[in-house]
N, CA and C atoms as an extended XYZ file, in Angstrom:
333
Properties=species:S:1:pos:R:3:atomname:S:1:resname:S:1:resid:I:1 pbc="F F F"
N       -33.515        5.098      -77.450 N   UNK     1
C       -33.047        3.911      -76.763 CA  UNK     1
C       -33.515        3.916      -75.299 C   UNK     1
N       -33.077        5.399      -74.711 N   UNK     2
C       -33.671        4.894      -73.323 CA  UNK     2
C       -35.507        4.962      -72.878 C   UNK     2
N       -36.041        5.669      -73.913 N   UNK     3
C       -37.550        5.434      -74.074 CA  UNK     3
C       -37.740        3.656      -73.965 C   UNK     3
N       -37.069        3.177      -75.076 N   UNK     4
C       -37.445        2.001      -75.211 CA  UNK     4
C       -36.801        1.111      -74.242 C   UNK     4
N       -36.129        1.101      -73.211 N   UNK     5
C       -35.500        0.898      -71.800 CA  UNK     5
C       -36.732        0.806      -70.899 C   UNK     5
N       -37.439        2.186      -70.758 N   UNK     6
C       -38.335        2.386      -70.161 CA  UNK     6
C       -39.778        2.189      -70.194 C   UNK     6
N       -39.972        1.612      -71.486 N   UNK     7
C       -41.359        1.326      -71.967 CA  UNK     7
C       -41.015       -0.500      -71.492 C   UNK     7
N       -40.032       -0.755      -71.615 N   UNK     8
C       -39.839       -2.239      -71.563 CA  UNK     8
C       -40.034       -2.770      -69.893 C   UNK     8
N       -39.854       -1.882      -69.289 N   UNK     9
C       -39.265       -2.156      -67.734 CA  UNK     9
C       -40.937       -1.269      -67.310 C   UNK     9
N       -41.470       -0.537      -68.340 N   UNK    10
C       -42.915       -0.597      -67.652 CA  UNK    10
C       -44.061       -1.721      -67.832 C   UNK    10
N       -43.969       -2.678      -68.948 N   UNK    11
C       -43.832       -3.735      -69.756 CA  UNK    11
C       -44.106       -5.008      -68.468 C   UNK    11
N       -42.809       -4.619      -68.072 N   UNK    12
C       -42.552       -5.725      -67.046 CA  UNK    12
C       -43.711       -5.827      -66.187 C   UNK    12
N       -43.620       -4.481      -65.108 N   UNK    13
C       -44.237       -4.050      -64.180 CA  UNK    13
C       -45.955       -4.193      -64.171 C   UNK    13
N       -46.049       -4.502      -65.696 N   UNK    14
C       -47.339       -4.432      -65.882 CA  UNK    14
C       -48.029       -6.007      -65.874 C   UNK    14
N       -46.981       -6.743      -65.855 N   UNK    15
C       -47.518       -8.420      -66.207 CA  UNK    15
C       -47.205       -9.093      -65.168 C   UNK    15
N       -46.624       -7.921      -63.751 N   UNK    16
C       -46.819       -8.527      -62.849 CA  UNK    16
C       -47.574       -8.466      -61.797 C   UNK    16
N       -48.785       -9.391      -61.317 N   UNK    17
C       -49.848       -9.129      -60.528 CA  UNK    17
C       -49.798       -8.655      -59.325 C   UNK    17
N       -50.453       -7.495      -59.234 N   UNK    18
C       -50.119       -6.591      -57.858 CA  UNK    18
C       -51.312       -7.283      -56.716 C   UNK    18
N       -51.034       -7.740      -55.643 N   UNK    19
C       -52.003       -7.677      -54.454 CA  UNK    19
C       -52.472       -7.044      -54.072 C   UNK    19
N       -54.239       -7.116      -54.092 N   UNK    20
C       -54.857       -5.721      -53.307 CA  UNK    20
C       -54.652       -5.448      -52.015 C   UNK    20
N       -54.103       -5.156      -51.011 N   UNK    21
C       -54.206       -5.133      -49.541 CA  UNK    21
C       -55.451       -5.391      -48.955 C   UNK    21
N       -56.298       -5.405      -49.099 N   UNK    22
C       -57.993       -5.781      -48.777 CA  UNK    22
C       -58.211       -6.916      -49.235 C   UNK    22
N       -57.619       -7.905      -50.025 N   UNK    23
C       -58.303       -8.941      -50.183 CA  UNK    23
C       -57.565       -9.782      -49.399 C   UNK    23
N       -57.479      -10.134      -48.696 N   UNK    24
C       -57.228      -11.229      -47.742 CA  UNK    24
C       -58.005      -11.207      -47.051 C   UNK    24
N       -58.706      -12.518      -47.013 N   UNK    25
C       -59.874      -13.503      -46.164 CA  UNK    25
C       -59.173      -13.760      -44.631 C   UNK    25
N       -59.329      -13.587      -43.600 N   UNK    26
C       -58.662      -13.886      -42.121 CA  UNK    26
C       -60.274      -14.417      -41.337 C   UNK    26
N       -59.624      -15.766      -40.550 N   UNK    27
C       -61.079      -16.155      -39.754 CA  UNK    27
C       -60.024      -16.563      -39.061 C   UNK    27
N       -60.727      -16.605      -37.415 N   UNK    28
C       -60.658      -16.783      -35.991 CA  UNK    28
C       -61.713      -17.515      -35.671 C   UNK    28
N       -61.249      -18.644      -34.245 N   UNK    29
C       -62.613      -18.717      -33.725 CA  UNK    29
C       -62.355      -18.564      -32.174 C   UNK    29
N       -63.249      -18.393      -31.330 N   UNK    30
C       -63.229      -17.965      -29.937 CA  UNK    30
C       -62.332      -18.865      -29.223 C   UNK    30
N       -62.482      -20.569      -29.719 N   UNK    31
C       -61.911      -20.963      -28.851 CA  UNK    31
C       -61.163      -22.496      -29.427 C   UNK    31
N       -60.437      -23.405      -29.241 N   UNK    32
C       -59.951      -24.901      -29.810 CA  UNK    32
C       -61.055      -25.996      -29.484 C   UNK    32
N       -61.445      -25.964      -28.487 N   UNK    33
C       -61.721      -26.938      -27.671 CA  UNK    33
C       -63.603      -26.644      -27.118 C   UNK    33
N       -64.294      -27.541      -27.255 N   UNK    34
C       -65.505      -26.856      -27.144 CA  UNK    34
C       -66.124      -28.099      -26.227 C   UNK    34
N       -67.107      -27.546      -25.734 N   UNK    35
C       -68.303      -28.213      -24.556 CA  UNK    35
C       -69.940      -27.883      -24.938 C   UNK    35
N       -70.707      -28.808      -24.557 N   UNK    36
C       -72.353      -28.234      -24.511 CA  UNK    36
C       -72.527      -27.396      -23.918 C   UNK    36
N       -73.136      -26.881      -24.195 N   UNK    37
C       -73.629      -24.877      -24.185 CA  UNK    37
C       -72.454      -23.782      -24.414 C   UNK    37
N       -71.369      -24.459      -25.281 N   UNK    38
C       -70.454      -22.990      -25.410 CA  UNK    38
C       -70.703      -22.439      -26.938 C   UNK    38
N       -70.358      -21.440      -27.196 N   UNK    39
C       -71.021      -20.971      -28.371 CA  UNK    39
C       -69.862      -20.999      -29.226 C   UNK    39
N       -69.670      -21.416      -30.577 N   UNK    40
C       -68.736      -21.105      -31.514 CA  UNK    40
C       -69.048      -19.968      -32.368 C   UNK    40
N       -67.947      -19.059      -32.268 N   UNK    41
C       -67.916      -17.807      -32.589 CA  UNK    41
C       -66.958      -17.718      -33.588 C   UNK    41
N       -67.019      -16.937      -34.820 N   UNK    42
C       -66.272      -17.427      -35.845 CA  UNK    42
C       -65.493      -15.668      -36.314 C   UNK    42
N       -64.698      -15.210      -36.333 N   UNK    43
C       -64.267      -13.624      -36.872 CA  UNK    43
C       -63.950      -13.750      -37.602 C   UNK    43
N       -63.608      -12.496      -37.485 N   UNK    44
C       -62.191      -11.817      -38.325 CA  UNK    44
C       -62.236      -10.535      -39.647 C   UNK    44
N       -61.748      -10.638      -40.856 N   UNK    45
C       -61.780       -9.296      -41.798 CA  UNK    45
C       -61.920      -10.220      -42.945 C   UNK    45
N       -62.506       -9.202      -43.936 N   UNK    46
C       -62.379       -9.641      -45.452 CA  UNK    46
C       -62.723       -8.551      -46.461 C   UNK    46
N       -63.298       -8.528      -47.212 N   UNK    47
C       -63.260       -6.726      -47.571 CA  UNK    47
C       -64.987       -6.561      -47.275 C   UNK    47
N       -64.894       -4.969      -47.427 N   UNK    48
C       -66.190       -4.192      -46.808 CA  UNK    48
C       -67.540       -4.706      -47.681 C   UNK    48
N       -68.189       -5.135      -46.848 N   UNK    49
C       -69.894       -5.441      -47.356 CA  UNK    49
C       -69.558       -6.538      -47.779 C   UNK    49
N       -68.767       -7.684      -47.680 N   UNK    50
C       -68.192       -8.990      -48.274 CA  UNK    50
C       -69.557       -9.920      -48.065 C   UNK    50
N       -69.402      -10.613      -49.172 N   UNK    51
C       -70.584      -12.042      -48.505 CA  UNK    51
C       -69.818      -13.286      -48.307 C   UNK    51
N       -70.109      -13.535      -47.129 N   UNK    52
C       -69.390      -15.016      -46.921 CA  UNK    52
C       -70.484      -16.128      -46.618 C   UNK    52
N       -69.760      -17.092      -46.723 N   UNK    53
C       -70.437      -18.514      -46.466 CA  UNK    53
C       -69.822      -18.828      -45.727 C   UNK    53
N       -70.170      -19.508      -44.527 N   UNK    54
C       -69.434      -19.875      -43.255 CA  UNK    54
C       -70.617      -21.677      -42.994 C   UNK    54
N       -69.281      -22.326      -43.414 N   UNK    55
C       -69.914      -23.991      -42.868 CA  UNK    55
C       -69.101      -24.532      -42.184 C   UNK    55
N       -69.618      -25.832      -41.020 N   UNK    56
C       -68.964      -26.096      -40.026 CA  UNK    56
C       -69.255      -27.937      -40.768 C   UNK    56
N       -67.736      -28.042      -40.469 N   UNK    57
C       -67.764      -29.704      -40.812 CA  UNK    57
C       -67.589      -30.949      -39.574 C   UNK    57
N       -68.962      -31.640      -39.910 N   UNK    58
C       -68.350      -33.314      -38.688 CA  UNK    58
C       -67.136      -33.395      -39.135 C   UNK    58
N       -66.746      -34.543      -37.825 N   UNK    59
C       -65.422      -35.440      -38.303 CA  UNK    59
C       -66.080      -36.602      -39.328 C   UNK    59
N       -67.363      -36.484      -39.985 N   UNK    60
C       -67.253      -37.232      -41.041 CA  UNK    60
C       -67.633      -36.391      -42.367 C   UNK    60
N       -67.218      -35.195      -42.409 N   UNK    61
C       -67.000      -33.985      -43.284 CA  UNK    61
C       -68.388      -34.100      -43.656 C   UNK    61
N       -69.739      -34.179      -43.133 N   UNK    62
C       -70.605      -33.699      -43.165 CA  UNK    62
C       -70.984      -32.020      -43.167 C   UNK    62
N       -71.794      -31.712      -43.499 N   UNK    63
C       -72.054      -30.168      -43.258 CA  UNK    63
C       -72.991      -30.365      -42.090 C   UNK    63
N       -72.528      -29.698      -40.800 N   UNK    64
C       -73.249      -29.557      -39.722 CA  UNK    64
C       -73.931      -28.746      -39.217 C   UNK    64
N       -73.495      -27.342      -40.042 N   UNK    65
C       -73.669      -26.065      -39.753 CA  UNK    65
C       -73.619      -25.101      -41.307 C   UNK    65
N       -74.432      -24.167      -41.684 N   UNK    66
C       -74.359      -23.618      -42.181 CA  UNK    66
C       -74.910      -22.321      -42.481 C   UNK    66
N       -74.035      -21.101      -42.754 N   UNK    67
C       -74.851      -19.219      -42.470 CA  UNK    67
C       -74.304      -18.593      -43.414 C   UNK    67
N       -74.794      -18.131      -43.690 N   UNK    68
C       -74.030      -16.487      -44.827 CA  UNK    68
C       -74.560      -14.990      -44.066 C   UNK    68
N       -73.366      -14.717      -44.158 N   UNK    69
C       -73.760      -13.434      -43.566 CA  UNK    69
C       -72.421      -12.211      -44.173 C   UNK    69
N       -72.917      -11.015      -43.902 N   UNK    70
C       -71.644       -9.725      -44.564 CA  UNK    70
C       -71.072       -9.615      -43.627 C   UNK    70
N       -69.762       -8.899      -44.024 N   UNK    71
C       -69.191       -8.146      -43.383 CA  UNK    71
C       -69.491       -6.979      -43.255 C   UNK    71
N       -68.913       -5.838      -42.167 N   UNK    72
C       -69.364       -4.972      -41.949 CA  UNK    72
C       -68.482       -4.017      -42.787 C   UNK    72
N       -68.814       -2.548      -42.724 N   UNK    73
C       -68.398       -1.487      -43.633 CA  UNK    73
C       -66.697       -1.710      -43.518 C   UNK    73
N       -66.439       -1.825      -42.638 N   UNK    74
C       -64.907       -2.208      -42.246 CA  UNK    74
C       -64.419       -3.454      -42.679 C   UNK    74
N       -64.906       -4.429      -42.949 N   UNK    75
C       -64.263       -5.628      -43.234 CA  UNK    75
C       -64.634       -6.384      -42.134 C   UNK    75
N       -65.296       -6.339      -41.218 N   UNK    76
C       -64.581       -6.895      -40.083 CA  UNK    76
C       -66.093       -8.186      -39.642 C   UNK    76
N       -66.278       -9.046      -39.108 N   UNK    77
C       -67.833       -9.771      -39.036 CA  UNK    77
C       -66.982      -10.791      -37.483 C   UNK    77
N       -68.231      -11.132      -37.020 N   UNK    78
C       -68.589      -11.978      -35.867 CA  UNK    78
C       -70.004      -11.993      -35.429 C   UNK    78
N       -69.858      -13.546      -35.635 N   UNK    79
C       -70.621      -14.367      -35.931 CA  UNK    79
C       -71.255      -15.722      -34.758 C   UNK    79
N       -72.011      -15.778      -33.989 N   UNK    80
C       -71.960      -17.042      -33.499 CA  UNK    80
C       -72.801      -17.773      -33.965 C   UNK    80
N       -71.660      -19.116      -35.380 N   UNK    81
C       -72.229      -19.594      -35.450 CA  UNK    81
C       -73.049      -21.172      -34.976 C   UNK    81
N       -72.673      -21.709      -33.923 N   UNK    82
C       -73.171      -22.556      -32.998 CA  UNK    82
C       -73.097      -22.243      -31.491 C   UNK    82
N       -74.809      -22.591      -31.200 N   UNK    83
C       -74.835      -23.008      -29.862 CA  UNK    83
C       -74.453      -24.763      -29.351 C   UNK    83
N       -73.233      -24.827      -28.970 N   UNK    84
C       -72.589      -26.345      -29.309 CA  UNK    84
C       -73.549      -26.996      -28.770 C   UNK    84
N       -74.137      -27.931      -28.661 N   UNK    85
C       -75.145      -29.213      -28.445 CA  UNK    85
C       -74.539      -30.906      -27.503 C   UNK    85
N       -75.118      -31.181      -27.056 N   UNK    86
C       -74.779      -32.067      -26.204 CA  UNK    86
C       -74.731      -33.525      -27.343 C   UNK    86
N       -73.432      -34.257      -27.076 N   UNK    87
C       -72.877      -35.187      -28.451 CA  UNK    87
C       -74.083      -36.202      -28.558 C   UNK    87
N       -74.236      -36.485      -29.900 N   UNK    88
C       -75.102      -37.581      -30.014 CA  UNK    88
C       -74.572      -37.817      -31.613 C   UNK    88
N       -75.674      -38.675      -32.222 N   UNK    89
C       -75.119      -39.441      -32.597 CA  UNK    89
C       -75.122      -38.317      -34.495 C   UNK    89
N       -75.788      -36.908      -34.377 N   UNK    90
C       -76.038      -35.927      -35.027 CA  UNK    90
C       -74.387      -34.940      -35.073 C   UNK    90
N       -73.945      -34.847      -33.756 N   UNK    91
C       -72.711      -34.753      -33.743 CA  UNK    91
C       -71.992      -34.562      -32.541 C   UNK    91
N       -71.716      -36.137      -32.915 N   UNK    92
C       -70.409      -36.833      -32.314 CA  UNK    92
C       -69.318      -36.054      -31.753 C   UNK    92
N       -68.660      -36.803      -29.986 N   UNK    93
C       -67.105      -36.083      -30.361 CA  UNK    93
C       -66.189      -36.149      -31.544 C   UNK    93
N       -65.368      -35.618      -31.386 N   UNK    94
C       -64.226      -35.783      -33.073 CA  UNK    94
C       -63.980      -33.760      -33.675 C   UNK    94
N       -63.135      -33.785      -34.088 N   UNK    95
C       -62.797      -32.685      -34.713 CA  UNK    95
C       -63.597      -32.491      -35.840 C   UNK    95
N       -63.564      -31.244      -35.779 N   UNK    96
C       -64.834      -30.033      -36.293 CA  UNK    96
C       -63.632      -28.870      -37.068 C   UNK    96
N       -64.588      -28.344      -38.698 N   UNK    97
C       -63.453      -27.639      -39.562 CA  UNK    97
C       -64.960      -27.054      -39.614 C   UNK    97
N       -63.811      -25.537      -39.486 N   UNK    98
C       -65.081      -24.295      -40.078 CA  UNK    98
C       -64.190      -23.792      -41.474 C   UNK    98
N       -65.088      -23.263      -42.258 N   UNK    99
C       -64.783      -23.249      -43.704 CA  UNK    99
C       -65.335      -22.101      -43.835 C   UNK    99
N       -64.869      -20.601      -44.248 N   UNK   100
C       -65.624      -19.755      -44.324 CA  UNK   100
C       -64.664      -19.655      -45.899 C   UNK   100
N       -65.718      -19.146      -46.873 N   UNK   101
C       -65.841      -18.864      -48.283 CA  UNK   101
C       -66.333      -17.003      -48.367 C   UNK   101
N       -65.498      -16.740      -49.938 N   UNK   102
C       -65.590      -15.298      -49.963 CA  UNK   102
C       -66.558      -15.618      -51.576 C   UNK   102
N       -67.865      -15.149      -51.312 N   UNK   103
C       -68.001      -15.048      -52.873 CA  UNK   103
C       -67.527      -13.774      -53.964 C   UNK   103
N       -67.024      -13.238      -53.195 N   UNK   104
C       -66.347      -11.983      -54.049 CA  UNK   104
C       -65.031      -12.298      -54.507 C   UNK   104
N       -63.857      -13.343      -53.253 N   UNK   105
C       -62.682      -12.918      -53.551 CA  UNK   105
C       -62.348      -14.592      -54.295 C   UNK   105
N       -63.778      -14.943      -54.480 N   UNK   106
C       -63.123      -16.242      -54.954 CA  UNK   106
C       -62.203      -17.662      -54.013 C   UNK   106
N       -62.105      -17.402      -52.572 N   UNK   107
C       -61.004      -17.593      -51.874 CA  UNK   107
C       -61.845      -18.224      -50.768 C   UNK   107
N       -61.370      -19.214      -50.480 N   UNK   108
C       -61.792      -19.799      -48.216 CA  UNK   108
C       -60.637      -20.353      -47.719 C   UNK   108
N       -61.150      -19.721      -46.884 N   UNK   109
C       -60.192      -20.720      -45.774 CA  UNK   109
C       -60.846      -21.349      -44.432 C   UNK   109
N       -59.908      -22.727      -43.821 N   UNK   110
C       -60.530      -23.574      -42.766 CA  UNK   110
C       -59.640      -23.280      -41.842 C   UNK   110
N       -60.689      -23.545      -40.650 N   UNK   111
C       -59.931      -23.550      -39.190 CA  UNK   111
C       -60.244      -24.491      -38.496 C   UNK   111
């Protein structure tokens, strides 16, 4: 009986999905608010030797920007990916979404 207590309650334990501590995707960027000639710089962690896709969206969700690059042995990457540009009509003032993608973890997130 208590075998079968314990096979049941390992049972459990088993159908429930454990989180790796390493897979969480984290991006930063240097700064909110940007000007011509400041550079957008994009961080942060994801797991070691990761490949990401890092795209930068107009405010008319155009792709404005786009890089792939790894992370380093640590998880860790920075990146600049724009030298910001003086507005025209290529890109406009208006809010800007960076989108970095994990092709490993399946997972992105925007900032």
């Amino acid at each position: 009986m208590k075998s079968f207590v314990l096979l049941s309650i390992l049972f459990v334990f088993l159908l429930i999905p454990i989180q790796d501590s390493f897979s969480e995707l984290e991006i930063s960027t240097n700064t909110k608010v940007y000007s011509p000639e400041h550079t957008l710089q994009v961080y942060g962690t994801g797991l070691p030797g990761e490949n990401l896709i890092l795209r930068l969206f107009a405010p008319d969700e155009s792709i404005t920007k786009f890089d792939q690059i790894q992370t380093n042995p640590d998880g860790t990457f920075n990146h600049q990916l724009l030298l910001w540009p003086d507005p025209s009509t290529g890109t406009p003032y208006g809010t800007y979404v960076v989108e970095v993608l994990s092709t490993e973890q399946k997972d992105y997130l925007k900032n």
